[in-house]
N, C-alpha and C positions, 0 to 999 in steps of 0.2 A: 699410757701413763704420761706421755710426754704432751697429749693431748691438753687432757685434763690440766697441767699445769698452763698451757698457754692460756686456758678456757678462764680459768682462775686467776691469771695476771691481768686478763684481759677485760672483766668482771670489776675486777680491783682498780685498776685504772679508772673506769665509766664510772667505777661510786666516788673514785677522791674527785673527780671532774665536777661531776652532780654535784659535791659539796663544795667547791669553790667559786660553782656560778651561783648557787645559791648566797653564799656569805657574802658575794660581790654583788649582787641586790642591795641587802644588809647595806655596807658598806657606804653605797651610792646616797643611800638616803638616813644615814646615822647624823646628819647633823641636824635633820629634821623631827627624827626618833627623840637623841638626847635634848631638845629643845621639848618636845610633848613631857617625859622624862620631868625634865627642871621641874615645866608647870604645877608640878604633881605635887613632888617631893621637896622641892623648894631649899637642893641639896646637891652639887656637881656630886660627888660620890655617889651618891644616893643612886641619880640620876644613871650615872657611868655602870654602877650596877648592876638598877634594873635591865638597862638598853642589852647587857652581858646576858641577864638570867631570860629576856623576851627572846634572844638570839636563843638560845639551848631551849627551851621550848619552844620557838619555830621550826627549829631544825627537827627537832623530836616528834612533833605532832604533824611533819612534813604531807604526811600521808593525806590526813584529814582535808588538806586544799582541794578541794574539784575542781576549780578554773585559774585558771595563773593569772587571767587577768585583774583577779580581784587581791593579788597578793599582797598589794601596798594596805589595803584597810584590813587587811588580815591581820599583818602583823601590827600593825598601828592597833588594833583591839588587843590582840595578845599583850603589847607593851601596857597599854592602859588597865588590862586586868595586872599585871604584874606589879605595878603603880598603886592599885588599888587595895591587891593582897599586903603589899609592903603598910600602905598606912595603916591596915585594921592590923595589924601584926603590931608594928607602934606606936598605936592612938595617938599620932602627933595634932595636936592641936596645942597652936599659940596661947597662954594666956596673955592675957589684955595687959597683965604689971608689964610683962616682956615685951608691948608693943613696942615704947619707947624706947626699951635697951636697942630693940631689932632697930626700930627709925635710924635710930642714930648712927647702928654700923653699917646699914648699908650705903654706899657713894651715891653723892647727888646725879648721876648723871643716870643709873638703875632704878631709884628713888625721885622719880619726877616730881612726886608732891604724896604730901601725907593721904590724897585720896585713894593712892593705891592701897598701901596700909587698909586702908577701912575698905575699897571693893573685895581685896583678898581677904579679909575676916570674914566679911559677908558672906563672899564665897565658901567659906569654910563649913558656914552654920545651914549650906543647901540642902538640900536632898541630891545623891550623887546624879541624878539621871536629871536633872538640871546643869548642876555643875559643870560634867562633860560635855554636855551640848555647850556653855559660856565659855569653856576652853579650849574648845575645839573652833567655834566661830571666830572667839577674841582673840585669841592666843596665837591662834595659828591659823586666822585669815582664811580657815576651809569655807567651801559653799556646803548650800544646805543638802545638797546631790551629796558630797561627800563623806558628810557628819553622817546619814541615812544609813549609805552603806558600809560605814566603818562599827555605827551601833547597830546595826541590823534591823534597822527599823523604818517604817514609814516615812518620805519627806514631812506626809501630813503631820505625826507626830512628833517632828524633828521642829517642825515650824510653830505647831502647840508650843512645846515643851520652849520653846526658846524665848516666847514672847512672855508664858507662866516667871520663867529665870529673872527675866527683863524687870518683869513688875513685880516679884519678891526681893530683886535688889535695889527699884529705885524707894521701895518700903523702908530694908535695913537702912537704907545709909540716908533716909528722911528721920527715922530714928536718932541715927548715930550724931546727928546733928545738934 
């Protein structure tokens, strides 16, 4: 009897372990997380949220990993699906009367020039598997190695898709002009 209880402390112990180096991964790289996050949802709450609900379904689907080396684009996809469920869930899309309101309250120094305003509208109107490859490259300075394996797809159509982006934005905003 007295066995089985060490066996069980001792069990108990190696899983709360397991979950604290996991969350201290998490942790190390949450300012890069709620930064992906921002880009998304365009929303610190929002943002602080998701980075919460990607964490509880990391940990939950823990299982699913087969190489640890690849954990970083793991959970960077799981955040950006959770990013993704969050805006179909809130059809958040700017209208255009709000552009101005939004110009206006953002600080000059976030708000570098009204072009941003117009690439992120742009961005809006993409097809998403463009978009995340321009968010991922722009946003967050990834190489094309990295966008590859965090969408799970080809460099080759990582480089497609990027250059298709390139030249459906310099469209809109020859438009927006």
């Amino acid at each position: 009897m007295a066995e089985t209880l060490r066996w069980e402390e001792t069990e108990q112990r190696a899983s709360q372990r397991e979950e604290e180096r996991f969350f201290e991964r998490i942790d190390r790289q949450s300012a890069k997380l709620y930064n992906i996050a921002y880009s998304y949802l365009r929303s610190d709450a929002d943002a602080l949220e998701m980075l919460q609900e990607a964490s509880y379904r990391a940990w939950s689907k823990r299982a699913s990993l087969k190489d640890g080396k690849l954990f970083d684009s793991w959970l960077i996809r799981i955040l950006i699906n959770c990013c993704m469920d969050e805006l179909r869930r809130r059809k958040r899309v700017i209208p255009s009367d709000r552009a101005e309101q939004i110009r206006s309250e953002l600080p000059a120094a976030e708000m570098q020039s009204s072009t941003r305003l117009d690439v992120e509208r742009a961005m809006e109107k993409m097809p998403k598997k463009y978009r995340h490859v321009l968010v991922l490259r722009f946003y967050h300075d990834m190489t094309l190695a990295e966008i590859a394996q965090i969408l799970n797809k080809p460099e080759s159509t990582v480089k497609s898709r990027l250059y298709r982006a390139l030249k459906q934005m310099r469209i809109r905003l020859e438009q927006e002009r």
